[in-house]
C-alpha positions in Angstrom: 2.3 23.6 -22.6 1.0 24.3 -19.1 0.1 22.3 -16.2 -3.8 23.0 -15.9 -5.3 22.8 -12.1 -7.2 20.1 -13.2 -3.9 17.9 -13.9 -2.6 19.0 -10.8 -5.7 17.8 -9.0 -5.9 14.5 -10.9 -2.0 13.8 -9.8 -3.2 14.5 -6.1 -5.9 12.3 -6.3 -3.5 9.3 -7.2 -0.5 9.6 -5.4 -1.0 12.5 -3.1 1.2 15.5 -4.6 0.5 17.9 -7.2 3.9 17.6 -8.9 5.1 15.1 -11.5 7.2 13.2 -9.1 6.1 9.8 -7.6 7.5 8.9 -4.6 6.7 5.9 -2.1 5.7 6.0 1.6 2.7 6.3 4.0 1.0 9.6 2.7 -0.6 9.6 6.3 3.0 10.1 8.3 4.8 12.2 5.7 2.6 15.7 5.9 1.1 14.8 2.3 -2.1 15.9 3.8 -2.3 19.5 4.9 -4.7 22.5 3.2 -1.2 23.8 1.4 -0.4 20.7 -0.7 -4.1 21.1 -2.5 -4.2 24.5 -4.1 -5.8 23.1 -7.4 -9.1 23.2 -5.5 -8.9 27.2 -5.0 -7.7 27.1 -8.3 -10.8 25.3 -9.6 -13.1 27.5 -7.7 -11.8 30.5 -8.7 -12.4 29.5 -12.6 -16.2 28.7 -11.4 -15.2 25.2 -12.1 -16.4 23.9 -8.4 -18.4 21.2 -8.6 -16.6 19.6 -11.4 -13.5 19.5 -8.3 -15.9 16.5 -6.8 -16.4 15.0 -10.1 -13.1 14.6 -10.7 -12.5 13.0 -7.4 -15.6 10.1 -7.9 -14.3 9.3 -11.0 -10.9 8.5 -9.9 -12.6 6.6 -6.9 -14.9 4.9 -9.8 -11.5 4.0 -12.3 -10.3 2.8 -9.2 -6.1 3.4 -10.4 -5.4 5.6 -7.0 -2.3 4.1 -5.5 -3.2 6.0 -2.1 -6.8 6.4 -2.2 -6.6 8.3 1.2 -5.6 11.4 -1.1 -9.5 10.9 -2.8 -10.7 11.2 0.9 -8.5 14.3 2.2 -9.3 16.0 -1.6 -13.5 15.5 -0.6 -12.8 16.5 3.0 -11.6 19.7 1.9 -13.9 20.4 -0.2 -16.4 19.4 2.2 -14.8 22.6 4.2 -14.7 25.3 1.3 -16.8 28.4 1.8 -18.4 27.3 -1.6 -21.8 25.8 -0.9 -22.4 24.0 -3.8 -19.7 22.2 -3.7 -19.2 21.4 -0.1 -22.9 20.0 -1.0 -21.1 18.1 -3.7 -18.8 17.2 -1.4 -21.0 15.8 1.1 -23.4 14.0 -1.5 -20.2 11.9 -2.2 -19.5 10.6 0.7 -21.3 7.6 0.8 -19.5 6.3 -3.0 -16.1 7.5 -1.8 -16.4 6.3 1.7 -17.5 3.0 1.5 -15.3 1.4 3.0 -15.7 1.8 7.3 -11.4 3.2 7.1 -12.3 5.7 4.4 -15.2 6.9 6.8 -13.2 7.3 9.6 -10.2 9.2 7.5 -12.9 11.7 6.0 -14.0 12.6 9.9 -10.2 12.6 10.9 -9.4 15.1 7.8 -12.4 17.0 8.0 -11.8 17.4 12.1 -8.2 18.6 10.6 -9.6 21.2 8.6 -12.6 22.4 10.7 -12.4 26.2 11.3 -12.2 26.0 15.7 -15.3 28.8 15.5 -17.9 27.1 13.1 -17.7 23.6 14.2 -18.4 20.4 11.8 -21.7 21.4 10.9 -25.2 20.1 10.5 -24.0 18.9 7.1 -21.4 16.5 8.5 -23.8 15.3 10.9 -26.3 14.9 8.5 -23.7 12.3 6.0 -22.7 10.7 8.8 -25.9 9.6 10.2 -27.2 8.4 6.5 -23.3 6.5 6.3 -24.5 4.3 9.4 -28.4 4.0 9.2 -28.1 3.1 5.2 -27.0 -0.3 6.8 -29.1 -2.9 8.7 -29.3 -3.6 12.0 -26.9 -6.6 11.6 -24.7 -4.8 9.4 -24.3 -2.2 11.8 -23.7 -4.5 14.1 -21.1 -6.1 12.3 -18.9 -3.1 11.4 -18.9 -1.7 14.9 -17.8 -5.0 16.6 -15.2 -5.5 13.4 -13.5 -2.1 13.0 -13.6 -0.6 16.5 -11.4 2.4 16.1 -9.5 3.7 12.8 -7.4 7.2 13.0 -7.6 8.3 16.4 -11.8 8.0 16.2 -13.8 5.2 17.5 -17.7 5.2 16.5 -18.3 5.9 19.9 -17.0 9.5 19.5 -18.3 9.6 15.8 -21.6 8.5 16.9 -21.4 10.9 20.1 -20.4 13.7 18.4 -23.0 13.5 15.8 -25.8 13.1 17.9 -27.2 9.8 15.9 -30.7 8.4 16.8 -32.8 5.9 14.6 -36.1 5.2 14.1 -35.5 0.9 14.0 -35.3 -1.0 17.0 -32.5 -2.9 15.7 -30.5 0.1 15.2 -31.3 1.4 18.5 -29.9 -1.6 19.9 -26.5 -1.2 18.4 -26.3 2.3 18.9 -27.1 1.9 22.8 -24.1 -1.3 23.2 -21.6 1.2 21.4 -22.4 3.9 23.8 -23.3 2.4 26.5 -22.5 -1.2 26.1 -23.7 -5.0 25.9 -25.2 -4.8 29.4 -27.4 -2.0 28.6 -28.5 -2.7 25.4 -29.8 -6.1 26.3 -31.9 -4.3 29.9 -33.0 -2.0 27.2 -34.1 -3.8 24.2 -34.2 -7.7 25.6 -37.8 -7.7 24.9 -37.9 -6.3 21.6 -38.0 -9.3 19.0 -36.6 -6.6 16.6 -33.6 -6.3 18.7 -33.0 -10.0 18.8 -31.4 -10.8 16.2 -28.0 -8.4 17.2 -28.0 -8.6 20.6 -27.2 -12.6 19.9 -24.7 -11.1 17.6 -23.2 -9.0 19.7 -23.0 -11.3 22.7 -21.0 -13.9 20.1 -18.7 -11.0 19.8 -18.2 -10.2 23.3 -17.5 -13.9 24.2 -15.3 -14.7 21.8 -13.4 -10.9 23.0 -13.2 -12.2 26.3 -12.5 -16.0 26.0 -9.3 -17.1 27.0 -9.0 -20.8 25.6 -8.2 -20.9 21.9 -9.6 -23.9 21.4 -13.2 -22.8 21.7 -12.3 -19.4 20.3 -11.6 -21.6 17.5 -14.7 -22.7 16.9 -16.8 -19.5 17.9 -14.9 -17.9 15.1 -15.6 -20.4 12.6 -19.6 -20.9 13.7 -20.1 -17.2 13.5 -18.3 -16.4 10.7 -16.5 -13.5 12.6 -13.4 -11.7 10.7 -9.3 -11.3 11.2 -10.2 -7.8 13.0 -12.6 -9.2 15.7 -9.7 -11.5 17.0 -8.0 -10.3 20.1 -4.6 -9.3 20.1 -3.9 -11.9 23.2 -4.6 -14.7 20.5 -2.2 -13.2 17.8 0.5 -11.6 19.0 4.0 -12.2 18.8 5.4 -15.5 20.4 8.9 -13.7 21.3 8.3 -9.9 22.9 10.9 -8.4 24.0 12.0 -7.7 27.9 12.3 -4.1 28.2 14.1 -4.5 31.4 16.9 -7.1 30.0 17.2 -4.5 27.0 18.0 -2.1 29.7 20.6 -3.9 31.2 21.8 -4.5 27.7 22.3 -0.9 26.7 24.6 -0.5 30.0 26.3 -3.4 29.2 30.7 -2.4 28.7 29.8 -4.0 24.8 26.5 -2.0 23.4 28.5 1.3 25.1 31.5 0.4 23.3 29.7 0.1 20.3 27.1 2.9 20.3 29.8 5.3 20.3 30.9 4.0 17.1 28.9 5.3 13.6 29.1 1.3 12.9 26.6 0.8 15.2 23.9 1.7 12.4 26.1 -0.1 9.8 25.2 -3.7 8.3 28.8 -4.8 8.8 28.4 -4.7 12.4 25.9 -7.2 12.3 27.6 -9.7 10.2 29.3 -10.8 13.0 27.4 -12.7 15.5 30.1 -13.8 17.5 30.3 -10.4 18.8 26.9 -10.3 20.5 26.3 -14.0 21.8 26.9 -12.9 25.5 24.1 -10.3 25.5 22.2 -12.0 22.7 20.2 -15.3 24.5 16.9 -17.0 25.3 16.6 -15.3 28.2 16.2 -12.0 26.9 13.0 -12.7 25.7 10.0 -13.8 27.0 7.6 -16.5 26.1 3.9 -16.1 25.2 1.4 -18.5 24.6 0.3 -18.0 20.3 -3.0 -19.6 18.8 -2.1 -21.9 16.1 -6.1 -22.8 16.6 -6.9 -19.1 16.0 -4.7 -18.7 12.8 -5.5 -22.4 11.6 -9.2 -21.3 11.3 -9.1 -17.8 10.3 -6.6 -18.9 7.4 -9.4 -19.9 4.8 -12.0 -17.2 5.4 -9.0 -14.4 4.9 -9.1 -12.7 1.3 -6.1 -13.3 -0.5 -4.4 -9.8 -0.5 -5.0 -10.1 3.4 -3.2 -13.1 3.1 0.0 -12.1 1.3 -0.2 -9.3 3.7 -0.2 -11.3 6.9 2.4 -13.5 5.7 5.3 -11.7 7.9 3.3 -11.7 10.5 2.5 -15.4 10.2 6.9 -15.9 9.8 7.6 -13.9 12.7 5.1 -16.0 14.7 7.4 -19.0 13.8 3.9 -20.8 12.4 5.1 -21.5 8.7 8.0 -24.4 9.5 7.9 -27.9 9.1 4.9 -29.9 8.9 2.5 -28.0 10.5 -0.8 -27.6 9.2 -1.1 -24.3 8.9 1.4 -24.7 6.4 -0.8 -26.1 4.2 -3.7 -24.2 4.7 -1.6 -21.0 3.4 -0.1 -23.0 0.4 -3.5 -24.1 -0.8 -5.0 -20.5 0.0 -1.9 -18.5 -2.1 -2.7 -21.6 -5.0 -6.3 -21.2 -5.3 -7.0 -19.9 -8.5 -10.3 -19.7 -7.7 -10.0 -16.9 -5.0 -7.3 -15.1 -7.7 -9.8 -13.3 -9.8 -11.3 -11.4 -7.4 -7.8 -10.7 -5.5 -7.1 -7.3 -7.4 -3.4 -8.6 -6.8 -0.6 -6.6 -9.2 2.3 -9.2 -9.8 4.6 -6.1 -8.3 2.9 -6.7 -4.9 3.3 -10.4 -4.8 6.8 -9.9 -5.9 7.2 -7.6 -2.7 5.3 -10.2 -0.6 7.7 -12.6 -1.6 11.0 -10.9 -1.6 9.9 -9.9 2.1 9.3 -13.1 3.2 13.1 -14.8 1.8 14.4 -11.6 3.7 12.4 -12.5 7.0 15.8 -13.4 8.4 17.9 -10.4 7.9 19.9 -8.8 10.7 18.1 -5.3 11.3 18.8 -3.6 14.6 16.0 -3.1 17.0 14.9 0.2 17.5 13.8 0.5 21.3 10.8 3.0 22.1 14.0 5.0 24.4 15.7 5.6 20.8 18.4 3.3 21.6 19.8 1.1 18.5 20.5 -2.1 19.8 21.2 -5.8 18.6 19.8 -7.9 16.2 16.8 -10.2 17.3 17.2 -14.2 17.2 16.8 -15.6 13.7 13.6 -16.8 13.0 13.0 -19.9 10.7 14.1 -20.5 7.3 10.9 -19.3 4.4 9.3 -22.4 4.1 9.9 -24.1 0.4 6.5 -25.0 0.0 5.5 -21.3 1.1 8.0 -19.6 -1.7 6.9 -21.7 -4.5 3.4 -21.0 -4.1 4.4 -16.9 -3.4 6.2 -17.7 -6.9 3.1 -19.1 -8.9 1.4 -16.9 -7.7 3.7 -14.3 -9.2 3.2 -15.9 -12.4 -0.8 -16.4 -12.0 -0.9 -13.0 -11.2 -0.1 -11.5 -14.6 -2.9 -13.0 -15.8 -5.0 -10.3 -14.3 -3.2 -7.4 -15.7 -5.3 -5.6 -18.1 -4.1 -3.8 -21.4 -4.4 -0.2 -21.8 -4.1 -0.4 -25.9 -1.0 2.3 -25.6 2.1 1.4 -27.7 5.3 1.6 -25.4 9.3 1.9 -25.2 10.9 0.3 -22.8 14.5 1.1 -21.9 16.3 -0.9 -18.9 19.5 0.1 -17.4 21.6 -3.6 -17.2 25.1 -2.1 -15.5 25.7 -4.3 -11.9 24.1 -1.6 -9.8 20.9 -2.9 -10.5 21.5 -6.2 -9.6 23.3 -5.4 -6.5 21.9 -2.6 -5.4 18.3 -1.8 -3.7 15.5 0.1 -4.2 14.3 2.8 -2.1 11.4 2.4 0.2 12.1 -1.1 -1.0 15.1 -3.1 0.0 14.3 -6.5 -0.2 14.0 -5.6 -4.2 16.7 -5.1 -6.2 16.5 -2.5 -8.9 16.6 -5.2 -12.0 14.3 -6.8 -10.2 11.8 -4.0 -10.4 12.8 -3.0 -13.4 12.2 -6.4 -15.3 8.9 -7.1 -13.2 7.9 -3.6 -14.9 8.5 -4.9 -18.6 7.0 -8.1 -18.1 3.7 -6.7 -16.9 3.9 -4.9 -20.1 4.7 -7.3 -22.2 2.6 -9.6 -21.0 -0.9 -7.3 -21.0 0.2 -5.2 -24.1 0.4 -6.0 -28.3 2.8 -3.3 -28.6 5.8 -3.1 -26.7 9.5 -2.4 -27.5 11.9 -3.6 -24.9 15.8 -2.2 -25.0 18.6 -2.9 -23.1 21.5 0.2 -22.3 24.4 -1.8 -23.7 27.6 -1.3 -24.5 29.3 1.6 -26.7 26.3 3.7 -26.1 24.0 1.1 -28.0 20.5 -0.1 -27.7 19.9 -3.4 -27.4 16.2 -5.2 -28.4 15.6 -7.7 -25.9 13.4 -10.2 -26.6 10.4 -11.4 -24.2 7.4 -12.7 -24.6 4.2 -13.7 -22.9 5.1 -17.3 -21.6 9.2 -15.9 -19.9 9.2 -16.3 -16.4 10.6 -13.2 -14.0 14.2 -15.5 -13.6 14.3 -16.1 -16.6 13.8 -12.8 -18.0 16.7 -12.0 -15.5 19.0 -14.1 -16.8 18.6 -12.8 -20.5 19.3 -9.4 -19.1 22.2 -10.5 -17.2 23.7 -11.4 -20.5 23.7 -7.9 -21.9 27.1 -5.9 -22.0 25.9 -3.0 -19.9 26.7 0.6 -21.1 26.3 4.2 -19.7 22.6 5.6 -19.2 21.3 8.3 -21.6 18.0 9.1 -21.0 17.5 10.4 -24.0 18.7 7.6 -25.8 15.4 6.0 -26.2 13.8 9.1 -27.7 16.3 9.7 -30.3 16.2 5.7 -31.2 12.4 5.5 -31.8 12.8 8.9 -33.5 15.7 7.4 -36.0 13.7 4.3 -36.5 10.5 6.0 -37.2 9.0 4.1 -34.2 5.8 5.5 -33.6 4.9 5.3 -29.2 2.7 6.3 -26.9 4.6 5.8 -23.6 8.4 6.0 -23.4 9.5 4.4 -19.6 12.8 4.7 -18.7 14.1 1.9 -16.1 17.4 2.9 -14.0 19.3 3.1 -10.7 20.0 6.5 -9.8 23.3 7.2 -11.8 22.5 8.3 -15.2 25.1 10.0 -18.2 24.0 13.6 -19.1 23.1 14.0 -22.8 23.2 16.7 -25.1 20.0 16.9 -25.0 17.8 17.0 -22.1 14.8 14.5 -22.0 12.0 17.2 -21.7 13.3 18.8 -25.3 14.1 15.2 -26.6 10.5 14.1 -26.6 9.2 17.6 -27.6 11.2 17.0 -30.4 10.1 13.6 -31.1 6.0 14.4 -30.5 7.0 17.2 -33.2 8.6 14.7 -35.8 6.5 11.9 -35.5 3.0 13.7 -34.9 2.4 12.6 -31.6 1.2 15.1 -29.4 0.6 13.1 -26.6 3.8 10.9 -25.9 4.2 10.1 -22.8 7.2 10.2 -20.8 8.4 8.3 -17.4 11.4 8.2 -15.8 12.1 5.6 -13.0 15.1 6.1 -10.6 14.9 2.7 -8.4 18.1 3.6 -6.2 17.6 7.4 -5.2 14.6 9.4 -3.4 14.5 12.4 -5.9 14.8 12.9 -9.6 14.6 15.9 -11.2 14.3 15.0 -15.0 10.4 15.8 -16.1 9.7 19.6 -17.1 7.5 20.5 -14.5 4.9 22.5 -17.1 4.6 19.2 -19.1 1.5 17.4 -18.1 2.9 14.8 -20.5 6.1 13.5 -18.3 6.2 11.8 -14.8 9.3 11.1 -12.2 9.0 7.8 -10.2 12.0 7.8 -7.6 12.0 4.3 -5.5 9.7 1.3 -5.4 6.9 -0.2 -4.2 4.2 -2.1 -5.1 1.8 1.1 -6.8 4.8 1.7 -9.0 3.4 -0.2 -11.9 -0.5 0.9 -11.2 1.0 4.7 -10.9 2.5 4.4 -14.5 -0.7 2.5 -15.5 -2.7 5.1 -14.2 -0.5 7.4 -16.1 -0.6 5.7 -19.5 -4.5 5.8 -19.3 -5.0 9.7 -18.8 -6.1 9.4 -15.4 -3.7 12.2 -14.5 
């Protein structure tokens, strides 16, 4: 068994690597996107298999299971920049289903610049499905996404619309192409007696004076008459109440205590910071400075936000000390996160409100602030307590949220590791989660969307424990029925050889642990060779998930059929999804 190019570019297209290893983190700052880390396209080419490259990418666009759909976008880019003109035609043709969405647009232009051979330019084809991306829309459309996503990836449509010489045959157009050029003023000499135009230069003029009005009061109300968005707000309305004096800071990294300290490895260590008393003479009001922050603004933005944007802004909203006491905005998040109306079109996995939620009870930790000189210094000021009302709504949401999982029909095996590590340990790329945590969320969503699902515990003596759970357990309480589980060593194997013993016929073995695990006689990839062999199943599937550690090495890298996840984050249970369906 082999790992075709086709697997290798399915894998790419959902989490931005060829291999079967999953790891989290921002694709985007992490090198994931360079011509090296994509050879399955040559590959494909080679085989005369070229335009089935693009197919493959539209589909996984279409099934909609990518955990980083910016790998769909680089994938298209480059294939956009082959030497193979059908399928840079291909390539091109698909732009306007891939790129939708205004950030995907401005990715495939920052990719595609990326990959651009310095000689031959971007082409007439580039210029050509750039031009149909913006004039497909109306002239309030247009006007719309200019004003609301000014500049993604080091582009602005100013340079896009510049650099591929755009020009349109409908007033209306015109009239937004000449303010993002040349600006408001111009457009309205130019077009302020074309009825045609009127409609957007109104528009556009709400925009610019709700940009440029300084009482939030009547910004207020300009944003709820016009219906504008979180991304035409100015950042003088929401930024952060406390920002930090740069020149105090200063004084503070001279001070006799930070030297004393910064010489000392501790300085990066959490113990240091358990201590307060130690830094209450450089730590005080006066080392920050106050800035005015629009409850108005955030009090009506609140209700037209979607709710993903919602539990997404929700440390913002914390660190801008607005969710305490009584104050309305309070409420208007609580009502938002319980609307079940708004929850079916949410596309919210329980995994990310579980993130959202473990992030906001953290809000007060003591991490050190990184200055932009590279300097490690103190701790900021606690903020407020998470508001009760705020957490239990995060929680039933939680538990509304599993309502939208859908099943995948595929029989699984469950294993979780139950020694103390996972409850008092972290995850990686995820600290506010604790390992059981993630683990536990993982077999609920399972056992909740699925008929068929086996759940074991790695107890004592070497032994495999059923655990019980069904559709109505909550996430603590599932917890707490772990929690009374002697724990044992972890076998990774262990699982295999049980459903093989008991005849226990699966389609997806998923292995839950830390990062410390017992080697067995027999290695996992032989274990479930052995088992597809006994049991006729072929196409057993196997994951491993190592919470704790940043790389696993436990999948045979020829077997399509097996998939390392090292850390957490909230595509975890969509990657394994994914996974479990065939989409890579």
């Amino acid at each position: 068994m082999t790992t075709s190019p086709e697997t290798r570019l399915k894998r790419f297209l959902h989490y931005g690597r060829e291999t079967g290893l999953y790891q989290p983190g921002n694709r985007l700052l992490q090198d994931y996107y360079v011509r090296d880390n994509l050879g399955a396209i040559n590959t494909l080419v080679s085989e005369g298999k070229a335009t089935e490259t693009v197919s493959h990418i539209v589909k996984a666009f279409s099934d909609g299971y990518s955990a980083h759909p910016e790998s769909l976008v680089f994938a298209l880019a480059m294939c956009a920049r082959t030497d193979n003109q059908a399928l840079q035609q291909a390539a091109y043709n698909a732009v306007k289903t891939v790129c939708k969405a205004p950030r995907f647009l401005f990715l495939f232009v920052m990719f595609n610049d990326k990959l651009a051979d310095p000689v031959s330019g971007r082409g007439h084809g580039w210029r050509r499905v750039v031009n149909e991306w913006y004039l497909q829309k109306t002239p309030l459309e247009l006007a719309e996404l200019v004003t609301r996503y000014r500049k993604r990836c080091g582009w602005s449509h100013k340079d896009i619309f510049k650099s591929s010489h755009i020009k349109s045959a409908d007033v209306g157009q015109q009239a937004v192409i000449k303010y993002v050029v040349r600006g408001l003023k111009e457009a309205k000499e130019q077009f302020s007696e074309r009825p045609e135009a009127q409609q957007v230069l109104a528009y556009l003029q709400n925009v610019e004076d709700f940009k440029h009005c300084e009482d939030e009061q009547h910004a207020a109300r300009l944003l709820e008459i016009h219906s504008l968005s979180l991304e035409h707000i100015p950042s003088h309305f929401i930024k952060s109440k406390e920002v930090v004096n740069l020149s105090l800071f200063q004084e503070v990294i001279n001070s006799p205590l930070y030297q004393e300290h910064s010489k000392s490895q501790e300085v990066i260590n959490p113990p240091l910071y358990q201590d307060h008393s130690k830094f209450q003479e450089v730590i005080n009001p006066p080392l920050y400075q106050e800035h005015g922050i629009s409850q108005e603004i955030w009090n009506a933005i609140i209700p037209f936000l979607s709710l993903p944007d919602l539990v997404g802004n929700l440390k913002r909203l914390a660190r801008l000390r607005l969710l305490k006491g009584n104050q309305p905005i309070v409420s208007k998040v609580v009502d938002a996160l319980n609307n079940q109306a708004t929850l079916a079109d949410a596309n919210l996995h329980p995994a990310q409100v579980l993130l959202a939620l473990r992030n906001y009870e953290n809000m007060n930790k003591n991490i050190p602030l990184v200055l932009p000189t590279g300097h490690i210094v103190l701790p900021l000021p606690s903020l407020p307590q998470p508001h009760v009302k705020v957490v239990h709504a995060l929680n039933h949401l939680l538990t509304s949220s599993f309502k939208l999982l859908v099943p995948t029909g595929m029989r699984y095996l469950v294993a979780v590791d139950v020694r103390s590590q996972m409850v008092h340990g972290k995850c990686w790329q995820c600290s506010n989660v604790t390992p059981a945590q993630a683990a536990i969320l993982q077999a609920l969503c399972l056992v909740k969307a699925e008929r068929d699902v086996t759940v074991l515990a790695f107890g004592a003596d070497e032994v495999l424990i059923p655990v019980t759970l069904d559709r109505e357990i909550t996430l603590q309480q599932a917890q707490d029925r772990f929690k009374e589980i002697p724990n044992g060593p972890v076998d990774l194997t262990q699982p295999i050889l049980w459903a093989k013993k008991n005849r226990k016929p699966v389609d997806v073995f998923v292995v839950l642990t830390d990062n410390q695990v017992k080697p067995g006689k027999v290695k996992p990839a032989v274990a479930i060779q052995q088992y597809r062999s006994a049991l006729h199943l072929p196409n057993t599937k196997f994951v491993t998930c190592a919470l704790s550690c940043s790389q696993i090495v436990v999948a045979n890298p020829n077997d399509p059929l097996m998939l390392d996840i090292a850390g957490y984050d909230g595509h975890v249970p969509r990657i394994i999804e994914a996974f479990s369906r065939g989409a890579f």
